[in-house]
N, C-alpha and C positions, 0 to 999 in steps of 0.2 A: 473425613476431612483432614487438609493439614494441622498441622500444630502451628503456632505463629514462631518456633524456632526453626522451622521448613520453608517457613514464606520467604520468596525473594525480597531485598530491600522494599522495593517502589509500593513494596503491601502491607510495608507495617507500619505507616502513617501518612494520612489521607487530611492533607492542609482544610484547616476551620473556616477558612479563606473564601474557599469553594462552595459552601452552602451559599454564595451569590446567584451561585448557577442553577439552582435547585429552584422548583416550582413549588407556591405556595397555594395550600387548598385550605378551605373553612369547613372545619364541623361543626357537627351540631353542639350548641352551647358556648359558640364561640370562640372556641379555640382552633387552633392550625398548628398544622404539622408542617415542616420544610421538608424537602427531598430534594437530594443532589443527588448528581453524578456524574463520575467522570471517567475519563475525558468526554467532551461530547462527540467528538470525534476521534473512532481508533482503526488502525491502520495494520494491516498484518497480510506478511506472505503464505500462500496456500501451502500448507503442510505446519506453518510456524503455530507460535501459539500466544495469545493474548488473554490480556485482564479489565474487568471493568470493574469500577467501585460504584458501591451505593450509601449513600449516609444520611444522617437526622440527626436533631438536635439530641441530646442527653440532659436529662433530668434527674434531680438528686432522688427522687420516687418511682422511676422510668423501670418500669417490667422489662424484660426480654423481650425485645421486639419479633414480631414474627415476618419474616420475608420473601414475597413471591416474583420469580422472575419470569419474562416471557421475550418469545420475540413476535412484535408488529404483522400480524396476519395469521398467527396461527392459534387456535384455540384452546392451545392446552399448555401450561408451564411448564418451564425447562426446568429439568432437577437432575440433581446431583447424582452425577454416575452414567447419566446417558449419555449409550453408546460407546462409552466408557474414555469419551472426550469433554465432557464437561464437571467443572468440579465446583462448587457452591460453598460458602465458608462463610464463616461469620471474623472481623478482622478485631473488634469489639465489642460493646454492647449499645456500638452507634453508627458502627459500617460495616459492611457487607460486601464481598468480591462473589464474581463469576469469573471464572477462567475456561477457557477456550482452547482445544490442544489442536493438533491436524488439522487446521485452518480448510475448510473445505469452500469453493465457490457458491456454493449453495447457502452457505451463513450467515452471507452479506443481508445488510437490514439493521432496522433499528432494536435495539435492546431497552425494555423499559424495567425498572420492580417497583415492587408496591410494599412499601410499609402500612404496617396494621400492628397498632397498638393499643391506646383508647380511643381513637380515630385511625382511619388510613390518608394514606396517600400514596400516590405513583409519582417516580422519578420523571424529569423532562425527556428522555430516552440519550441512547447511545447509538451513533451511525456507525455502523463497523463494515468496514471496505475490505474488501477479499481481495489480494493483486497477484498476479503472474509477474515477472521481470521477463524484458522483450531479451535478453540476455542467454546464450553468447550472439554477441554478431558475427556475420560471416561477409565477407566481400568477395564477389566473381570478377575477376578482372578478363580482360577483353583485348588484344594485341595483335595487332598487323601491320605489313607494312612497317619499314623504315626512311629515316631521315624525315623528309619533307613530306612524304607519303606516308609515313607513322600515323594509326588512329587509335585510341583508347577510347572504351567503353567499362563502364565501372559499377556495379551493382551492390546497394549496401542493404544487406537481407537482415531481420531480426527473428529473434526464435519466438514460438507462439506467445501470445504475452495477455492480458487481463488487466482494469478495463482496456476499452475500444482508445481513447486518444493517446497518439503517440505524436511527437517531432521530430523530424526526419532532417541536419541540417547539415552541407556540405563546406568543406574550408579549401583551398588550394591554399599551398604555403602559407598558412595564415591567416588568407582572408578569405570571406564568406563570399561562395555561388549558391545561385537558386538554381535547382532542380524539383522537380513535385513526388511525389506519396502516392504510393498502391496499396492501401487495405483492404484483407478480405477476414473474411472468418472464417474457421475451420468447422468440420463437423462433430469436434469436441466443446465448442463455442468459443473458442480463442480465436486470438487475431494476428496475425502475422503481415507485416507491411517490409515494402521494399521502394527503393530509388535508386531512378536510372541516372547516371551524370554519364553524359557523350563529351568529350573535351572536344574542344571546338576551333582551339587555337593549335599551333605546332606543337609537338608531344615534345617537353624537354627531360632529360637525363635527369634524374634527383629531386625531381616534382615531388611534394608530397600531397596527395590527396585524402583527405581524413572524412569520416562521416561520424557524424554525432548524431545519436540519440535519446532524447529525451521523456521520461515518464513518470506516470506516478509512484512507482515503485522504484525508482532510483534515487540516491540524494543528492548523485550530480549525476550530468549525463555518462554515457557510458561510449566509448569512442574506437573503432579501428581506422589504421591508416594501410594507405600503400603507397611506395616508395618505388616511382621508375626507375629502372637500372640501367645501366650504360651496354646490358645486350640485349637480344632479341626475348630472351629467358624472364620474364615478370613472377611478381611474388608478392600475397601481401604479408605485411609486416604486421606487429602490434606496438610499432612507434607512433607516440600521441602527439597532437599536434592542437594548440587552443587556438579557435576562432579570434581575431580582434578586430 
């Protein structure tokens, strides 16, 4: 295990605050143990790597607690060193980390541990969300016909992504067109969605058309535009343009 001069910041102190959020159970004799953890929800990109804390009251008599973690369906406890992606640590003698390396899809699920001292108890659990980013996008643009006979068709594709919901949402110059959403899933179990926008009106010179995407793994959306050009020759751009 690390040393706590290894730990990243966010591991070498776990607010007293938070035992709010911890579940309180009665042993025998009376007494209870609290158990937190946090975050209750954590969020990480596949291949990234994540941390969950576990903690409990401290007592001026309190042994070395002993702590076991697991995740929600499986019946054997995660330990330290398996697969040589999870790392186990004690941050004091009153909280406890699990760290997470190569974030894999498959390790999405709740994370519980159980303190056991002279009583035990198990944490409320941790939801840990596994995400793909629908990132880069790509636009196929579509050109015929000039002048008045000009037609444009426009397709804004995303790269396979994780989970399933995505927002797909179109701006001209600024403001917001509806067009609809094609999701499917691949045979890697990702999802890749695309939107068709047919313009409908006369093609004007220096249009900008922009598609916005929306998702969980983004902290804002993520945008390509295309910018009609005054020849026959189209091209998209990576000029951004915000919906109002």
């Amino acid at each position: 295990p690390r040393s706590l001069t290894q730990l990243p910041m966010a591991a070498t102190c776990v607010p007293h605050c938070l035992l709010l959020l911890g579940a309180i159970h009665t042993a025998a004799g009376g007494t209870s143990l609290t158990v937190g953890q946090n975050p209750r929800v954590a969020t990480v990109s596949r291949g990234g790597e994540v941390t969950i804390y576990c903690f409990w009251p401290l007592y001026k008599d309190q042994k070395p607690a002993k702590v076991d973690w697991w995740r929600e369906g499986e019946n054997r406890s995660l330990e330290d060193g398996r697969d040589g992606r999870i790392q186990i640590y004690f941050l004091n003698r009153a909280s406890c980390a699990l760290q997470l390396f190569s974030a894999r899809l498959q390790d999405a699920g709740v994370y519980r541990c159980r303190v056991r001292h002279r009583s035990g108890a198990q944490g409320p659990g941790t939801r840990l969300l596994v995400f793909v980013p629908p990132t880069p996008l790509e636009m196929v643009v579509s050109r015929s016909g000039s002048g008045a006979a000009a037609s444009l068709t426009l397709v804004c594709k995303t790269a396979a992504f994780y989970p399933e919901d995505v927002n797909i949402t179109w701006c001209k110059n600024g403001s917001e067109i509806v067009s609809g959403t094609n999701t499917n899933r691949n045979l890697a179990g990702l999802y890749e969605a695309s939107s068709l926008l047919i313009e409908t009106e006369a093609v004007q010179s220096g249009a900008v058309y922009t598609c916005h995407v929306s998702h969980l793994s983004l902290p804002t959306a993520a945008n390509i535009s295309y910018t009609v050009p005054g020849t026959e020759t189209g091209n998209s751009t990576g000029k951004l343009t915000d919906c109002h």
